[in-house]
N, C-alpha and C positions, 0 to 999 in steps of 0.2 A: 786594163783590168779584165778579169775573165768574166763573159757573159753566162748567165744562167741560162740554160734550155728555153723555149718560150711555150712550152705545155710538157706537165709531168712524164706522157708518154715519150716526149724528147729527149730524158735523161736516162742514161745509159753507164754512167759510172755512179759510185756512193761520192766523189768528189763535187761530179755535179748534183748532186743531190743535195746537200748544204745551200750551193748557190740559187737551185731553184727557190727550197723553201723558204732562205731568205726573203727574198724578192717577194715572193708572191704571200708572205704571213708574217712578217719582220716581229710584230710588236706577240703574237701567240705563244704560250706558255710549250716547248719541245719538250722538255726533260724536267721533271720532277723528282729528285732525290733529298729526302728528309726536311732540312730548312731550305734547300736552292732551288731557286725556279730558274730554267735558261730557256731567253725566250728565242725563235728561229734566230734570229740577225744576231745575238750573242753567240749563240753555237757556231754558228758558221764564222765569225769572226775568233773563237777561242780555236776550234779545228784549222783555222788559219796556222795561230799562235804553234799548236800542235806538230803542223808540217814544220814551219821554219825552222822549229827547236830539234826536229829528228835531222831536218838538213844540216842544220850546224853543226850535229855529232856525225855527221859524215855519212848517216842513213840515204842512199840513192835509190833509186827506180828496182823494185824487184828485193831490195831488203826485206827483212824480216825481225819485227819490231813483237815482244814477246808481252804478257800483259799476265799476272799472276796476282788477283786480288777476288775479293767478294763481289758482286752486281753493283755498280754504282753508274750515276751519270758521266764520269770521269770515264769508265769504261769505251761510252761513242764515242765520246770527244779522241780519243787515242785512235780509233778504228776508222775514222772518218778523215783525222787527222793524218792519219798516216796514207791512206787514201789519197787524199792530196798531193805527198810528195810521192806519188805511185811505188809508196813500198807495202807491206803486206803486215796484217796484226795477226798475231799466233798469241790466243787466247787457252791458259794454262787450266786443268781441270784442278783447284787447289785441294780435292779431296787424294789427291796423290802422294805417296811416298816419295822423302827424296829421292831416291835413288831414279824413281819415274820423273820427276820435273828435272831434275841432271840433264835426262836423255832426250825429253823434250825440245828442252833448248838448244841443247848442242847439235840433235837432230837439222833443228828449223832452220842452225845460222844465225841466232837472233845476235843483232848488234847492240840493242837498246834494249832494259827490261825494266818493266813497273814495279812495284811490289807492293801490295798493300800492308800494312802493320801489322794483321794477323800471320804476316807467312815471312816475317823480318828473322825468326830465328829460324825456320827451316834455308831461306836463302843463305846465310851466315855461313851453314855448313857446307852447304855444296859452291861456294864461289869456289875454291879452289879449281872445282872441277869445269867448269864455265870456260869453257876453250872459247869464246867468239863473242862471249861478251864485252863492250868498251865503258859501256857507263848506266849503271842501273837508277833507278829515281824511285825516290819513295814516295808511295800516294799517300803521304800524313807526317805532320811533321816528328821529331822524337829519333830519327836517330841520326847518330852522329860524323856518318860517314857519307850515306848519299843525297844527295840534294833532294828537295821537296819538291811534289810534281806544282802546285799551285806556283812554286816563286819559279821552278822553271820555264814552267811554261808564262808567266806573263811576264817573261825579261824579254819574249821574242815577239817580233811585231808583227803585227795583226791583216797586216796585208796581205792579200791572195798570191801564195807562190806561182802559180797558173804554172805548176808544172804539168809537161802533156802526158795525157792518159787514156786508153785503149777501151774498150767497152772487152775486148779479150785478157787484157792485163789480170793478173792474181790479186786481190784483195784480201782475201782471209783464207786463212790456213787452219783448219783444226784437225785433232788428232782423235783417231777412233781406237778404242783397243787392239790390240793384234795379233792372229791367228796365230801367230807362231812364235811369242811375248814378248816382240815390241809395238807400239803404236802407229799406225800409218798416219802420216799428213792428209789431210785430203784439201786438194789446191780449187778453192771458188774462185770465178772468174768475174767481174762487176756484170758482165751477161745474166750470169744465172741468179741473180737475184732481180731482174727487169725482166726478163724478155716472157716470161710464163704473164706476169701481171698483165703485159700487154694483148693476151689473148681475147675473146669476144666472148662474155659468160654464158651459161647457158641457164635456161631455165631453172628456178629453182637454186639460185646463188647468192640469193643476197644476204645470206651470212658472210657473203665474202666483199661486201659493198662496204667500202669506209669513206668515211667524212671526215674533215676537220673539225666538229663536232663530238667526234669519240674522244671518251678517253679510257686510254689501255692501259693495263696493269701487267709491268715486267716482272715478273717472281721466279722464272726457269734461268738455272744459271747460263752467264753469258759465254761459259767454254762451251754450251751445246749450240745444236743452231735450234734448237727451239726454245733457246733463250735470248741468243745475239739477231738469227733469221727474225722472233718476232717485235723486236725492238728496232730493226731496221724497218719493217712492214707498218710499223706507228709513225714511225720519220716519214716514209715513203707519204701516208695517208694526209698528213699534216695535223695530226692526231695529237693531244697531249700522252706524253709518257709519261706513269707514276713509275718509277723505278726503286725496287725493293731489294737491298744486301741478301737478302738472303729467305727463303719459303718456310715462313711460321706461320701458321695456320690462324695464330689470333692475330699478326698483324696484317695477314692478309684480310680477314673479314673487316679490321677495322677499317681497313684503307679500300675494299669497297664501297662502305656505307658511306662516309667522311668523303670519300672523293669522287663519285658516281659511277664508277667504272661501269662501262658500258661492253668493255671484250677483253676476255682474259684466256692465258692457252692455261693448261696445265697437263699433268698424268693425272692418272686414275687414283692411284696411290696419295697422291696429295689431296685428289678433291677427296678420298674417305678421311682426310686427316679432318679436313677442312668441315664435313659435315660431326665428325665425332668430336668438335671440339666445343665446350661449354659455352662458348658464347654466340655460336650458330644460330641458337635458337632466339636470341635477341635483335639477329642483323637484318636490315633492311638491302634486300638484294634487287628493289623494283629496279633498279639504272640499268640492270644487265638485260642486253640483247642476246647475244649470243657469248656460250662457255665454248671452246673449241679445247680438245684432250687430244692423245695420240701414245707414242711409244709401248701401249699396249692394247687390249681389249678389253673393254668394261663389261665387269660382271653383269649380270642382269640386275640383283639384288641393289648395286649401288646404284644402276641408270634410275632404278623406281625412287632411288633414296633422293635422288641428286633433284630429281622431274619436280619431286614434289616440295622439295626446300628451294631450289633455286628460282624456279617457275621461267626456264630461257627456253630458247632453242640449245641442244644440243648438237656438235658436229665433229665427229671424229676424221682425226689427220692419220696417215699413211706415209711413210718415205724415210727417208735416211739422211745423212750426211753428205753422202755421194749423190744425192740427189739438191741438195738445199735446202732439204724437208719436204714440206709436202708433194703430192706424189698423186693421192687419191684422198677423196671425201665419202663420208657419208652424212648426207644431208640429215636437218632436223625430219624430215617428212617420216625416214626411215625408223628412227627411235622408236620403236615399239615398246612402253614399259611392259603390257603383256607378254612382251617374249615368240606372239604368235610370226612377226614375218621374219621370215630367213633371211631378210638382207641384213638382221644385227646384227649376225652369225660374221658378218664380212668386213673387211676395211675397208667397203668402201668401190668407188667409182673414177678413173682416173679425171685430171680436170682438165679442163680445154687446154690443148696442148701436149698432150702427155698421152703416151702411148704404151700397154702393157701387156706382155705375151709369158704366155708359161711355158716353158721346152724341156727336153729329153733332156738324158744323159748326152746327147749326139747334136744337142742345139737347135733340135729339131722342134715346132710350136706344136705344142699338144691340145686337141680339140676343148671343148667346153667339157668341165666336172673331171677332167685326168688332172692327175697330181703330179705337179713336177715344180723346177725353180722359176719364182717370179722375176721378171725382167722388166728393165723401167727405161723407155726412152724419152726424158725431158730437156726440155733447153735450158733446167737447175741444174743437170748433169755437170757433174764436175769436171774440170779442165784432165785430173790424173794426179796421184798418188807422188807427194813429194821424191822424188829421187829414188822412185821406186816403177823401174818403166815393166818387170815383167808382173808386179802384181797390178800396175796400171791396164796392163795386158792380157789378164787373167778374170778381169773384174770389167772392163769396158771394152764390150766385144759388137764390133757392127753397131755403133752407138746407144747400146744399150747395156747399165748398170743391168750387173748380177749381184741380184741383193742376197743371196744365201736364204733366204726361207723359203719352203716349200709350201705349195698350195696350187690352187685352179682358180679357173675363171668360172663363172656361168653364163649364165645362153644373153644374161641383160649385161653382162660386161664387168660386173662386180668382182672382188679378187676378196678370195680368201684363204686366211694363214693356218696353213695346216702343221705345220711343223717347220724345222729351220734343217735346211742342209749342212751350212756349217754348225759346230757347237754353241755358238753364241746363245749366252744366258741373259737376258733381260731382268736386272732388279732392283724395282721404283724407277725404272725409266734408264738407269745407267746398264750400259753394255759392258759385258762380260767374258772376255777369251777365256775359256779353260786352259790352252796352253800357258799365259800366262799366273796363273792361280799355279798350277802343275811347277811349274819352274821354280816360283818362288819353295813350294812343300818340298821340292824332293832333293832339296840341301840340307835338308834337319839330318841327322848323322843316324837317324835312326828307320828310316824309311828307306826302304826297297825300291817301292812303286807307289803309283796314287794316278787315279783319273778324279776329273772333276764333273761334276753333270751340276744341272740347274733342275730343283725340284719343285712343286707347287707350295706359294706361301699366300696367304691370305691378302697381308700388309701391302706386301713390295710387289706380287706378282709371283715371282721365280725367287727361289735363295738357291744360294751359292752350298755346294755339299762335295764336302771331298771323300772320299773312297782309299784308304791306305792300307799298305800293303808290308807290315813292317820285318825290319831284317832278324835273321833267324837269332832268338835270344835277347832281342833291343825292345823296351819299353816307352811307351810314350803314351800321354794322355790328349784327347781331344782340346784341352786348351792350350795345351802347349805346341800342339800342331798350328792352332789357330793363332797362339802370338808370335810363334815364327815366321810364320806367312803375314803377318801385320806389320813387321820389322820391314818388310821389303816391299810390298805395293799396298794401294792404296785400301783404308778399312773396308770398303764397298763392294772391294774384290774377295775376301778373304771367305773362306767357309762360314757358315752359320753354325754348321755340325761336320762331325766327324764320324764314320762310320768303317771300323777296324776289319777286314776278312782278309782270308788265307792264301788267296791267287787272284787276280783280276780276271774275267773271261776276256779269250782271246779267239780271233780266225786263226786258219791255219797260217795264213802269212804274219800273225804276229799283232794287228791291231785289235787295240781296245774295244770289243765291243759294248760299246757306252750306253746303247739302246735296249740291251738286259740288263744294264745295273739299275738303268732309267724307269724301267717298266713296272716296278712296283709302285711308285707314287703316282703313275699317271692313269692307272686303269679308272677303267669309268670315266675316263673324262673323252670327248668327242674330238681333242685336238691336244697337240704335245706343246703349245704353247699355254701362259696362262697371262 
């Protein structure tokens, strides 16, 4: 039988990571989802159940095992599960158009796919298309074709496959939008979710201190990694997980109060949902220690709203996908609700372990307060871009992620985001290629041309705004733009608005200059992000 690590700094895979917690917390509540409680020593024995049943469909070492459903406990169990027989979970973002989960999959290879009940009729259509699918399973019972994941998986037995597995091995696979509108994989290795943890904190971390005594609230979906990263980071701790289908602002506050949540991540976007909603003002928030946020910058206005309703620590995250997430912090010390220290202004401080330079057009590190792209060298750093070696090669240069935003350092080491090199739109936390928005628009029969930019929204951050350009004598109105483009990817992506003129500006070689279509909604503001 496979032994467990003999201290958490020992474990090196998510495989061992099951067998640790077992061991050392058997009878402790892991996962909490609606009526299920699974305590360590059940999880690890259901993630058993999990391996054998992906091994019986012929799932081997380096597969890729595809998961397309709402936040559920059932979620680890497959990711942890799969882990075990060292193949790889490709967690689906289910607010995507078919035509995007189509490519997803066939993209990843998946052999095996989940489906939850809400995405049974979107799967239906695109099976045809499913080149490399053998056997899908449904996570609920009701339909009449694929097997239900509960009977599937407890037909298989519960013993440790102790298949071997690598601390370099691929573990999870997710997809980011992409620059030129497909998605890229981006391949985590069971390293990059260990080996940052095991660095030596520094002063001023103990927002980043966990106990088996916390309990964490999952509510960021689990295709992000700041949905899946912090529900692995609650397993890692031997933390209870509440785990939440899906971010409604009244069942999150109930399920603060009701259940003590003591550390929850979120965006910004959500914690203003979270404060505007009627029953805020009844919740008993004392359990929380710390609120940790990220994928954008928090207004001033909200951090005074948040200070004074929540009453935590605040600490804003930094990083990416390509990273494992986070990246840098800015500690509670920094929250100034007054607005007077500049380090609000920044994302933050890199964390032990974690290295970060800002360079030229020429790769070259630019000194303190010079504006160029942020660079990140962690040991989250991703292994490399599924089957994609030259944007693997474009993007991880001398071990260091190029994150595409622009910004500087200052003279204490803080990094701040001043703008994005590439066009990526950030809105409510979900990322945004204009090429792909652009692809989907400019098959309407009535459209010439169209750039897409990201403009300032209150709600989300950034919305989505297309710029069209239509053909000489063709009519079209801004909804019909926008349900053409709804037909093909996902709602999140699609414009907000529409905005009709006569020629797009161009350079003389012929690109869009995006940065004068951009620059009327940004004036006055200190930075081109929001």
């Amino acid at each position: 039988m496979a032994q467990a690590p003999a201290t958490i700094d020992a474990v090196e895979t998510l495989a061992d990571l099951c067998r640790f917690q077992a061991r050392e917390r058997p009878e402790k509540t892991a996962l909490a989802f609606g009526d299920r409680n699974t305590s360590y020593a059940e999880f690890d024995a259901l993630t058993n159940r999990v391996a054998n049943g992906l091994m019986a469909e012929g799932v081997g070492p380096k597969s890729r095992v595809a998961f397309l459903d709402k936040n559920s406990d059932r979620f680890y169990e497959i990711v942890l599960g799969a882990a075990k027989a060292n193949a790889v979970s490709v967690g689906i973002n289910w607010r995507l158009a078919p035509p995007e989960v189509a490519y997803v999959v066939n993209d990843s290879g998946a052999e095996v796919m989940f489906v939850g009940p809400d995405f049974f009729p979107l799967v239906a259509k695109i099976v045809p298309e499913l080149t490399t699918v053998r056997r899908i399973i449904a996570m609920a019972p009701g339909h009449g074709e694929w097997m239900e994941y509960g009977a599937w998986r407890d037909a298989q037995s519960p013993e440790d496959p102790e298949v071997p597995c690598d601390r370099d091995d691929i573990c999870i696979q997710m997809y980011t939008s992409g620059t030129t509108g497909h998605p890229k994989g981006v391949q985590l290795a069971n390293r990059a979710f260990f080996d940052l943890r095991r660095e030596p904190p520094t002063p001023g971390m103990e927002w980043n201190e966990w106990t088996d005594t916390d309990v964490s609230l999952v509510a960021m979906p689990s295709f992000h990694i700041g949905g899946a990263g912090w529900g692995i980071q609650g397993l890692m701790s031997g933390a209870t997980n509440i785990v939440l289908d899906e971010f409604e602002p009244g069942h999150v506050l109930k399920t603060i109060e009701e259940q003590g949540i003591t550390k929850l991540f979120m965006v910004p976007a959500a914690m203003r949902l979270c404060l505007h909603h009627p029953q805020c003002a009844e919740t008993d928030f004392s359990s929380i220690k710390y609120m940790l946020y990220g994928a954008s910058p928090i207004p001033l206005d909200l951090l005074r709203e948040a200070i004074r309703v929540f009453k935590c620590g605040f600490v804003q995250l930094y990083g990416m996908t390509e990273t494992t997430g986070t990246a840098t912090y800015l500690p509670p010390e920094d929250h100034d609700p007054t607005g007077a220290n500049e380090k609000m202004k920044s994302a933050g401080k890199p964390l032990p372990g974690v290295e970060i330079k800002v360079v030229d057009d020429d790769n070259q590190p630019l000194p303190p307060r010079a504006v160029g792209e942020i660079c990140i060298k962690s040991k989250g750093n991703m292994s490399g871009y599924w089957n994609l070696p030259d944007a693997t090669a474009g993007t991880l240069i001398d071990d260091f992620v190029h994150t595409g935003d622009a910004g500087y350092l200052d003279e204490d080491g803080y990094v701040y985001v001043h703008d994005r090199v590439k066009d990526m739109i950030v809105s409510g936390a979900e990322n945004v290629y204009p090429a792909e928005v652009e692809n989907a628009i400019f098959g309407h029969p009535a459209v010439a041309d169209v750039a897409v930019i990201g403009i300032p929204d209150e709600k989300w951050g950034e919305a989505v705004k297309a710029v069209v350009v239509l053909k000489p004598g063709a009519e079209a109105k801004a909804d019909e733009i926008i349900g053409f483009a709804r037909e093909r990817i996902a709602g999140f992506k699609c414009p907000k608005s529409v905005d009709f003129i006569a020629e797009l500006p161009r350079n003389p070689s012929g690109k869009i200059l995006k940065r004068e279509l951009r620059k009327p909604y940004w004036e006055g503001r200190e930075r081109m992000v929001n």
